[in-house]
Phi, psi and omega in degrees: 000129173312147148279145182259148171292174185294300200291327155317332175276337159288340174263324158333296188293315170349290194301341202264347213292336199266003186278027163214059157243351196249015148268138165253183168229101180250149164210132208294092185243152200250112170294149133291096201302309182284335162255332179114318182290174220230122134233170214240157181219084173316104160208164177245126174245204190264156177307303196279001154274356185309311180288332131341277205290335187275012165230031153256170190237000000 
């Protein structure tokens, strides 16, 4: 069995780096009208839906 080189396994990784760079983690706190209190609403999207999720309500 062959060894693959380092710099092949660095190019590799290359071709893979942008498929997770195009997500975030927003997060979100919610009054509760009735009690007052703040809950938080943890979720990960695409970079270019954020302004979607922070103007639904």
């Amino acid at each position: 069995m062959a060894k693959v080189s380092k710099n092949a396994r660095v190019a590799q990784r290359s071709q893979n780096a942008g498929s997770g760079r195009d997500h975030v983690k927003v997060v979100k706190s919610i009054k509760d009208p009735k009690t007052g209190k703040y809950t938080y609403k943890e979720v990960i999207i695409r970079k270019d839906k954020v302004e979607e999720f922070f103007a639904s309500k």
